[in-house]
N, C-alpha and C positions, 0 to 999 in steps of 0.2 A: 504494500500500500504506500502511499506517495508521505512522505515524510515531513515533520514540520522545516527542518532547514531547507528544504527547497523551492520556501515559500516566499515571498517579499518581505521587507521590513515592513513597510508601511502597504495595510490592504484599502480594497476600492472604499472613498468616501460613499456607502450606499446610505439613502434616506431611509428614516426612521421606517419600520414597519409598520409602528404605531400611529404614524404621522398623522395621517388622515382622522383616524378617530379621534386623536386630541385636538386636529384644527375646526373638524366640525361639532365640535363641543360631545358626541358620542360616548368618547369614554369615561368609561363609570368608574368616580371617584369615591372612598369611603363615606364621603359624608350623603352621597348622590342616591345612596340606595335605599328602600323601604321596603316592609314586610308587612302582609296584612294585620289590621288589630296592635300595630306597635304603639306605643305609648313614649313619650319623651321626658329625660333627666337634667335636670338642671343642680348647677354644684351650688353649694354653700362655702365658702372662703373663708378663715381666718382673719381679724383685721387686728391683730397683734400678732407677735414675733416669737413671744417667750411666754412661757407659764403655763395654766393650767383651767380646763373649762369646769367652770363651778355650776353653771347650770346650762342647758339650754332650752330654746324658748320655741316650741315648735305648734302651740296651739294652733294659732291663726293658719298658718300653711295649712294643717292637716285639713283643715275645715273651708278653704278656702277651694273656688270650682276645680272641676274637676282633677283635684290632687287623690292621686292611688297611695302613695306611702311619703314618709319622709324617713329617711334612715340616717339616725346619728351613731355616734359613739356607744349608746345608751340601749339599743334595741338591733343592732344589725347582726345577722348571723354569725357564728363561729364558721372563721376557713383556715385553712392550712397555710404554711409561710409557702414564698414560691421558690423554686431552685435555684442552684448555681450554675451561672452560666459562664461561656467561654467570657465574658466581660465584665464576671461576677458577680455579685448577689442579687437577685432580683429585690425592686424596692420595696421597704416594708410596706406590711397588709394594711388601706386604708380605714379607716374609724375604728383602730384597735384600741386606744384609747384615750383616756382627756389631756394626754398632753400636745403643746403648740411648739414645732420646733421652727416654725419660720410663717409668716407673713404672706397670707394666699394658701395655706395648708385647708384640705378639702376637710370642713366638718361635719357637712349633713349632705344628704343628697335628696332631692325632690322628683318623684315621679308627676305625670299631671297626662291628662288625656291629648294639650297639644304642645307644641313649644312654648307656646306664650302662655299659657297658664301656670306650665313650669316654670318659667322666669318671674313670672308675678309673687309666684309665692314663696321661691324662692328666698326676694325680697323681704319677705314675712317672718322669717327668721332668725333670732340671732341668740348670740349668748352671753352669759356673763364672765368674765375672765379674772380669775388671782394671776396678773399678770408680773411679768418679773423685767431686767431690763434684759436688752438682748446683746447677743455679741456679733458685733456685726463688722469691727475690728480688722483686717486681716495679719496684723502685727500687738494686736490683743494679748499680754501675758498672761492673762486668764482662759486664753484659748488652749485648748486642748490640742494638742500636737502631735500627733502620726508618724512615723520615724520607719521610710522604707517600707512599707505593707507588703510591696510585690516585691521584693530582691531586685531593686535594679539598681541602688546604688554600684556604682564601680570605681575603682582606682588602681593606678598601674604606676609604677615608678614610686620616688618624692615629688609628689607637685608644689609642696609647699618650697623644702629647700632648692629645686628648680625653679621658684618663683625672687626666691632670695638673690639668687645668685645670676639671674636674667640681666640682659644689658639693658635692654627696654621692655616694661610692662604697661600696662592699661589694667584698670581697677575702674568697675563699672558696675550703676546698680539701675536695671531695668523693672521698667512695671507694666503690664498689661490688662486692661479690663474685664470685667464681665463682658461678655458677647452673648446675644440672643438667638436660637438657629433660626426661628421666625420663617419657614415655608410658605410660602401663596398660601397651598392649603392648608384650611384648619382642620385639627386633629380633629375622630369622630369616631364613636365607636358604635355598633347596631351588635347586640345578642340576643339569641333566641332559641331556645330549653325547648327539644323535644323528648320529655322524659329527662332521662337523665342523657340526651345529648346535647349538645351544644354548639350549635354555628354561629361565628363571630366574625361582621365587617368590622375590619380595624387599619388605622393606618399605622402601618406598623414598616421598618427593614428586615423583619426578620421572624414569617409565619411560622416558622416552626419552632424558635424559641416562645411565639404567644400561646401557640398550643400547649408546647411543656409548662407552661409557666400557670394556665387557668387548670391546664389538667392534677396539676397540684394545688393549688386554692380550692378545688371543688372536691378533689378528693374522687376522680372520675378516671378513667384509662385514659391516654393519651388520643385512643380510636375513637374515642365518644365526642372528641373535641376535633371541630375544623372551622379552619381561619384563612379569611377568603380578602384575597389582597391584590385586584389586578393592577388598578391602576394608585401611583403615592402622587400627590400635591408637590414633591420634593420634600423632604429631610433633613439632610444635612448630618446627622446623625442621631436627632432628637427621636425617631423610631427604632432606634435599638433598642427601646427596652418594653417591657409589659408594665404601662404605669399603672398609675392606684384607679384612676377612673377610667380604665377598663377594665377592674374586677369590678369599682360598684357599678357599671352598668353590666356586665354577666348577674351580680349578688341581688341587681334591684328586678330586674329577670327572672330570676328562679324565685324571688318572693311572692311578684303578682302574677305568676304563672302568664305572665305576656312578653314579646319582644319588648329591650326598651332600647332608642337610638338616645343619643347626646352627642353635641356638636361644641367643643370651647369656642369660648370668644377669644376673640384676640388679646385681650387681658388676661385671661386665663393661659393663653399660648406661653405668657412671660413665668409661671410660677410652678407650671402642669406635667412639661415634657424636658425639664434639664435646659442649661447655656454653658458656655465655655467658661471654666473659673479664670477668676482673677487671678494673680499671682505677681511676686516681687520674684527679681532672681541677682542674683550678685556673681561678675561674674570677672576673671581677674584672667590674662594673658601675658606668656614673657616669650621673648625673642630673642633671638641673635640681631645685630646689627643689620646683619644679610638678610636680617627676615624668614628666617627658619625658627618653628617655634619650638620651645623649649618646653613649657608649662601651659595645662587648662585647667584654669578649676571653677567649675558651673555648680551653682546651689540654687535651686527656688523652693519658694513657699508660697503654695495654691488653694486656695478656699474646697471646703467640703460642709457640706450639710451635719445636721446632730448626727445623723442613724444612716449614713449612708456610705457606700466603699467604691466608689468611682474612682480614678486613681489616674492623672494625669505628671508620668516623669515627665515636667520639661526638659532636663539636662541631660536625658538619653542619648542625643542623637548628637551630644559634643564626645559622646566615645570611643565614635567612629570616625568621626567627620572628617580628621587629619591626622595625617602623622604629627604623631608627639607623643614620648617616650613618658613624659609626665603628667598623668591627667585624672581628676579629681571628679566627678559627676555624683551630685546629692541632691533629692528631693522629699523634702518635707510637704504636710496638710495641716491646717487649721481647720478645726471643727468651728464652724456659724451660726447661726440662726438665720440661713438662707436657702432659698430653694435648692433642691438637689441640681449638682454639675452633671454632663453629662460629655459625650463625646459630642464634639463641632469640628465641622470639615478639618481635617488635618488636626484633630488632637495631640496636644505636646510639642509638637516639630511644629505647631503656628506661634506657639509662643516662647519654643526654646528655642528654633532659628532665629526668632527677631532677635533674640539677645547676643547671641553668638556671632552673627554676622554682623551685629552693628561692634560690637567689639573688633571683631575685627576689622574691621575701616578704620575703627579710632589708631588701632596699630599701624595701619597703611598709611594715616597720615603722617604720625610720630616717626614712622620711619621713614616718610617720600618714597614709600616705595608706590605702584601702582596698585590697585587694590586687584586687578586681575591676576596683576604678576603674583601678589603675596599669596593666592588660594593656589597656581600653579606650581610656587614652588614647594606649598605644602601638602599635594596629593597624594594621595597612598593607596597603592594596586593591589593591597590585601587589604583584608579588616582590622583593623587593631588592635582588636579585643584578641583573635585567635591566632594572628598571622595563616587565616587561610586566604587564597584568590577569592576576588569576589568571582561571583558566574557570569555577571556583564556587567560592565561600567564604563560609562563615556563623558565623567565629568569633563575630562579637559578638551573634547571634540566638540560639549556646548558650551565653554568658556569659548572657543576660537569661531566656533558658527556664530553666537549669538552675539559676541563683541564685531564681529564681523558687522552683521545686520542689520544690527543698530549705530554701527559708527563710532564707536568708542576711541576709536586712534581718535579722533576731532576733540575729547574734552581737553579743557586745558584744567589741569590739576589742582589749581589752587582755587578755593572758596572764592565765591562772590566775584567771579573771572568773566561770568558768561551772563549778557544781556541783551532781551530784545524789547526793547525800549522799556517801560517801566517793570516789565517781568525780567527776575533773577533765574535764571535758568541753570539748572542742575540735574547733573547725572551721577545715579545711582549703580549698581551689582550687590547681587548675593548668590552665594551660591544656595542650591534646596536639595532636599532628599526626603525619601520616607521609605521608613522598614518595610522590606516584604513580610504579607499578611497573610495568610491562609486557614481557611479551616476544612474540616472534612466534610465534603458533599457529593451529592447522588444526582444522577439524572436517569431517565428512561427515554430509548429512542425505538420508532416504530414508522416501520416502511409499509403503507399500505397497496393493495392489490393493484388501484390504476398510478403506480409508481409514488405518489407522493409521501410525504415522512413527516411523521408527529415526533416533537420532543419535549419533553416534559421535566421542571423541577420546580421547590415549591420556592423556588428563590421569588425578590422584589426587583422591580425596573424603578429607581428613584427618578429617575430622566438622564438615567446615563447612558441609557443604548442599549440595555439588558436584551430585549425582545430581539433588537435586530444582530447587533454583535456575535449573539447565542448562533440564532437563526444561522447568520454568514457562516460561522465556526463548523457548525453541520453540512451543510450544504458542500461546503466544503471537503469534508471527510468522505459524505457519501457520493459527490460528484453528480449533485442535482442542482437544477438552477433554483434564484435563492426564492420563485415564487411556487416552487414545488415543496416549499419545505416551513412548517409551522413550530413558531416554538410559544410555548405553553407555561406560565408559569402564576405566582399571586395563590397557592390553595396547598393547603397546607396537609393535603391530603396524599400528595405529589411527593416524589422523592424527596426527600431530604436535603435541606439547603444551609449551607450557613448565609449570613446576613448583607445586607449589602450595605458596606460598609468596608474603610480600614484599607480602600483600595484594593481587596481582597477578590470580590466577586468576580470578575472575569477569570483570573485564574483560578481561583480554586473551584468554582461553576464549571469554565470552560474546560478544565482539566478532566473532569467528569463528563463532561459533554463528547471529549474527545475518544474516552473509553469505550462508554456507550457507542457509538458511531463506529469504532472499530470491533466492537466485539459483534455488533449486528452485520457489519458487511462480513467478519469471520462466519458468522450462521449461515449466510447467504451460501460463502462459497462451499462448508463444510455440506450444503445440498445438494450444490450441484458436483459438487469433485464425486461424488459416488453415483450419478446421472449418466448412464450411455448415453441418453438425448439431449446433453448439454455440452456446448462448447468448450466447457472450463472442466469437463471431467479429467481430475485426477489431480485440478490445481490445487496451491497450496496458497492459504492466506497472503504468506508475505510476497509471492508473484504475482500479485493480481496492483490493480491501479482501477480509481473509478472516476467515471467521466459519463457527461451526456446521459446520467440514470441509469448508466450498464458496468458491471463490474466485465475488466476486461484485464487478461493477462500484459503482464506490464510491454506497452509497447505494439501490443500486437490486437489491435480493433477489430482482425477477422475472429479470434479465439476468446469472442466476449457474450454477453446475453444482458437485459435488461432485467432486474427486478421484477417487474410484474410477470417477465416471462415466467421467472424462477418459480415466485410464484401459483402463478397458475398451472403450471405444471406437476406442483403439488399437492392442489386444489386447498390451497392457504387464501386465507384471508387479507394475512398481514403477517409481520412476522418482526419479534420485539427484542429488546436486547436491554439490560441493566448494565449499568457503569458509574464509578464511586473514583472519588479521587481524595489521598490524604497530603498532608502539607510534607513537601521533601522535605530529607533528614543531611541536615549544611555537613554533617560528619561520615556519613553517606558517601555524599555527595565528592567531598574531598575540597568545599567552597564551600562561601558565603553568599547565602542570597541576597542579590544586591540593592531589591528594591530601584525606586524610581530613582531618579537625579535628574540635577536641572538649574542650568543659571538663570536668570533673570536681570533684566535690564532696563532700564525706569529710569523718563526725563521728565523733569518735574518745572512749572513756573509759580512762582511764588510774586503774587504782587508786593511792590518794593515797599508799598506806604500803608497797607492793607492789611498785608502778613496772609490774605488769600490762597490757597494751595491749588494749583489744579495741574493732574496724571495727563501729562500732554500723549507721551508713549509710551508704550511697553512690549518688549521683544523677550519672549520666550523658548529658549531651548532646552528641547526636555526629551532623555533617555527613559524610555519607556520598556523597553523593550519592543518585542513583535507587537506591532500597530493592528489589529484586527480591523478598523474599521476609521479611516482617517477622518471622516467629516465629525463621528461623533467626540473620537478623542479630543479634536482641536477643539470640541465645546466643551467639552469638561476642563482643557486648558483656561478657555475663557471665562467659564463660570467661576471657576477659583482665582482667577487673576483680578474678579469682581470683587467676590468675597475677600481677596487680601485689602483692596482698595478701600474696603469700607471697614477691616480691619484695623490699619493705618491710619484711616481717617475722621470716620465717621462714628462707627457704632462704639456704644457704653451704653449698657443696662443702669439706670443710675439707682441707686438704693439710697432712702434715705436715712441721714446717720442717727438719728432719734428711734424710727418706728419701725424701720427695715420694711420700710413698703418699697414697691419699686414705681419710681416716678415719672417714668417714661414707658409707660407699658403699652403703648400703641401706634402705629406707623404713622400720627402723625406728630410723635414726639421721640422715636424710636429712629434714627438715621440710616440710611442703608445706600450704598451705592445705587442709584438711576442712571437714566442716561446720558443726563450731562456733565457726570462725573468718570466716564468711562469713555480714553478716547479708542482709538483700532490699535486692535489690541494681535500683534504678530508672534504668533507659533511656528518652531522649527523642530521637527522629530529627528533625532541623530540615534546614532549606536547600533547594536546589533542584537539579533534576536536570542534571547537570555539562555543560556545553557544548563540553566536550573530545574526547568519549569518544562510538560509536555508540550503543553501549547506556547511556551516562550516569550510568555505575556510577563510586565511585571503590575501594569495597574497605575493610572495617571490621577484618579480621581481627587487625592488628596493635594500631590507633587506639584498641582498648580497655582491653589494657594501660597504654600509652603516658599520661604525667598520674598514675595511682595512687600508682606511691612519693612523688611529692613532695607530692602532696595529703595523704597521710597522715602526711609529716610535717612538714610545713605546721602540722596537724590537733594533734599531738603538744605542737611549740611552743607552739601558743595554748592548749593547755591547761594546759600543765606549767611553761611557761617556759625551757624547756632545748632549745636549737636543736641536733640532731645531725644531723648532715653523714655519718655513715658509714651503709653498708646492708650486711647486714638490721639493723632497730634492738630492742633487745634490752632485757629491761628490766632486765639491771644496769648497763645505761647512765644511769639512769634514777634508779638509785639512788645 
């Protein structure tokens, strides 16, 4: 069969599969769906931070139209904790009991006949609180302090007396905000108990952890539960998990023996489904003269909720990032009185590159070296951690394409150099990476009688191409064109999928996609090889090649047969095949998986008398590996080159420092990248296709983000001369 190296780097940009139903509004989004007899949930919120519910006040609701239940603390059924997951604990059980660990915490839930009578009396509700103050702090010595949960601190060498004894260091302390994932669409959950099963719209990245996760709160087989997820609103990461209100919409379900949907508000979006935490990070670099570094030592400390184990190392990814003999990576958590963290596009590596890379500039300037030169002279063609090869790596091929692209020989080096008329113009770089991610996933393919091919997994399409990517990957393998070939996924009933997320999903999906697909053309030939009446009698799997729907000995199109021929000659219907793929083993392997990489490149103008900021350009090269699908990848480049823009720029959840509300909880006090903050935005895909991985993918979805803030303020510096170290940068900083 035709092998992955014989493929392209980069595959055909094909249009979405999905396209059409999303542009004619057709496809059904979680909130979009209804069941007969459904009834709707409306939450009740916390309006303190700390302490404890002394009573609650739920007459009026109950009695109020058409209200079926109110469920607080006080009367809701007993359910089971939910599991551990690849991401870790699922979040505590909702209205377990009267304590408040943050601001917008769900206290009561209201059923009602329509949405508006749910929201009305919702209203009607409320409680009395022995409230306490809250910590809301994130350098709080009263805060509770976390030390390493996951093992990832590292150190190699002395960084410290390598720090001593440096010609040149930089000593820097970075901060970064709360970030909101904030999706178009709003979260929505629809459940509905037949007996004791259970099917559940949910917007979710990951049906098959929502299944395990209700199927343990109800105390039901994991077969009694299914979770129906075609199309997501976008993500971002905020559906990795099974939150609290979507058990009480399953809990408020099996009470009044009816479906019940609930839709958040966009208020609710801010306190419901997780944001990126905050964190400080201190972060200190030494050199040689020449610009060889000697010493890293990266320390953050990052907000966490009372009762919750999300776990974001920023300083990870300075472990690998270069060579340097001496290097110190630590990451502490503060427990708050704030909403649960959660993963947001590019978790850790968004806010441990901004620090890393802006350090390092500060180096480049301290030394006049160029900030290109200083990350080339410090690259490293193993991992650092292990000294093994990575399996593909092409940061210095997108240092040389993307410095190319963008024109970088043209800056002139020194701050405040470069003017077009009252705009201060400045050029930024960072390098970016992100860990390769995998988990273990299943898919099933099936070749029906008039040739065409079902594939099936219960993975999510967040809007990164899932449906079509899959789809091409198949098509592929079995050598049908790509409108003969369907791929299926959203149901949690379906093979097993890990999540989408973590940049993961294509390969560890496609890796399974790719099994399937050859074990089913194996079946094909293992038919025909024992068929006098077939062309391919006596061939053997690995001689054959498949093209135009027919499996044909490699090379040779007289000694082939089509599928349906096979088929029908067997008086088959269809004929199916399973395929599972787990994440390679780097020890295995004899390498390091390299994950993505990627420089970035960012010209910024800064009005002179204003302190104004605006992303004039940005030029992206990025090591992806094998490109399945280039039109979609380049959007996943640009999506994240948004999300860093508004990272850099714009967005803060802001909480306030009294009541720990959050005071921007809606887009139109909530900042986000639009369109006049995003100019054309240029992507180059270099490297080679990864030698780690089947399918030779490594996964772009994060990698694009990842580089932006500190390029842009990289970008800000060299125009203005004012280095700021805090995020988002704002322009009365400026002033």
């Amino acid at each position: 069969m035709s092998t992955v190296e014989s493929r392209p780097l980069v595959g055909t940009g094909v249009n979405r599969v999905d396209g059409p139903r999303k542009v004619t509004g057709t496809a059904p989004y979680p909130m979009d769906f209804s069941v007969p007899g459904q009834a709707y949930g409306a939450l009740v919120q916390s309006t303190v931070a700390a302490g404890r519910i002394v009573r609650m006040h739920t007459d009026a609701a109950e009695g109020a139209p058409g209200v079926l239940s109110v469920l607080t603390h006080e009367n809701r059924p007993e359910v089971g904790a939910g599991p551990m997951t690849a991401l870790g604990a699922s979040p505590p059980s909702p209205l377990r009991n009267d304590r408040i660990v943050h601001h917008g915490q769900h206290i009561a839930f209201v059923v009602a006949e329509t949405p508006e009578q749910a929201v009305a009396a919702a209203r009607l509700v409320h409680a009395d609180y022995d409230a306490a103050e809250p910590l809301l702090d994130l350098r709080d010595p009263r805060a509770e302090t976390l030390v390493d949960p996951w093992g990832t601190d590292t150190a190699r060498g002395d960084a410290a007396a390598a720090l001593e004894s440096a010609e040149v260091t930089v000593r820097a302390t970075y901060t970064t905000a709360d970030n909101t994932n904030n999706p178009l669409g709003l979260f929505a959950t629809l459940a509905a108990w037949e007996g004791d099963t259970l099917t559940v719209h949910d917007t979710s990245q990951w049906p098959s952890m929502v299944r395990a996760t209700l199927s343990a709160v109800f105390g039901i087989p994991e077969s009694a539960v299914r979770v129906l997820v075609p199309y997501v609103g976008g993500g971002f990461g905020a559906g990795l998990r099974a939150w609290p209100h979507v058990i009480l919409t399953a809990m408020a379900a099996r009470l009044i023996k009816r479906p019940v949907k609930l839709v958040l508000t966009r208020p609710q979006m801010f306190t419901s489904i997780g944001h990126r935490p905050s964190g400080v990070q201190w972060v200190s670099v030494g050199a040689t003269r020449e610009g060889d570094l000697t010493a890293v030592d990266h320390r953050s400390l990052s907000s966490l909720s009372m009762e919750e184990t999300d776990f974001e190392p920023f300083s990870s990814g300075s472990a690998f990032a270069y060579r340097c003999a001496n290097v110190v990576t630590q990451d502490r958590q503060a427990r708050l009185n704030v909403a649960v963290p959660t993963s947001m596009r590019a978790p850790a590596e968004a806010q441990g590159n901004f620090a890393l890379e802006s350090a390092l500039d500060e180096l480049a300037r301290d030394l006049r070296v160029d900030p290109v030169e200083l990350r080339r002279r410090n690259h490293t063609d193993v991992d650092p951690r292990n000294g093994l090869p990575w399996s593909e790596k092409a940061l210095l091929e997108c240092y040389e394409a993307g410095a190319r692209r963008f024109g970088w020989a043209d800056r002139n080096p020194e701050p405040r150099s470069m003017r077009d008329g009252n705009w201060l113009v400045g050029y930024g770089m960072a390098s970016a990476w992100f860990p390769y991610f995998a988990q273990p996933c299943a898919a099933q393919a099936t070749i029906n009688s008039d040739g065409s091919a079902l594939v099936r997994s219960a993975a999510t399409d967040i809007g990164t191409g899932t449906y079509t990517v899959m789809a091409q990957l198949a098509a592929g393998e079995l050598g049908l064109p790509l409108d003969l070939v369907r791929f299926d996924l959203g149901d949690s009933d379906m093979p097993n999928s890990m999540m989408a997320g973590g940049s993961g999903l294509t390969g560890g999906l496609g890796n399974a996609v790719h099994d399937a697909c050859r074990r089913l053309v194996r079946s094909f030939v293992e038919l025909a090889r024992g068929d006098a009446e077939s062309p391919l009698q006596g061939a053997s799997p690995d001689d054959v090649e498949c093209t135009g729907g027919r499996i044909q000995l490699a090379g040779r199109p007289d000694r082939g047969e089509s599928y349906a021929a096979v088929l029908a000659r067997h008086k088959l219907s269809e004929l199916t095949a399973n395929g599972s793929s787990t994440p390679p083993d780097a020890e295995e392997l004899g390498m390091s998986l390299a994950g993505a990489y990627g420089a970035k490149f960012v010209e910024v103008r800064v009005d002179a008398d204003l302190g104004l900021i605006r992303v004039s350009r940005v030029v992206s090269a990025i090591d992806g590996g094998r490109i399945l699908n280039e039109k979609t990848a380049r959007s996943q480049i640009i999506g994240g080159t948004v999300g860093g823009i508004g990272m850099a720029l714009l967005e803060d959840t802001v909480t306030d420092p009294r009541t720990g509300r959050i005071a921007n909880g809606t887009f139109g006090d909530y900042l986000v990248a639009v369109n006049a903050d995003v100019p054309d935005l240029d992507v180059i895909f270099v490297g080679e296709p990864d030698r780690g991985t089947a399918t030779a993918t490594k996964g772009v979805g994060e990698v694009g983000l990842v580089g932006i803030p500190p390029a842009i303020a990289n970008a800000v510096y060299h125009a203005t001369g004012k280095r700021l170290r805090d995020l988002p940068i704002t322009l009365d900083a400026l002033l």
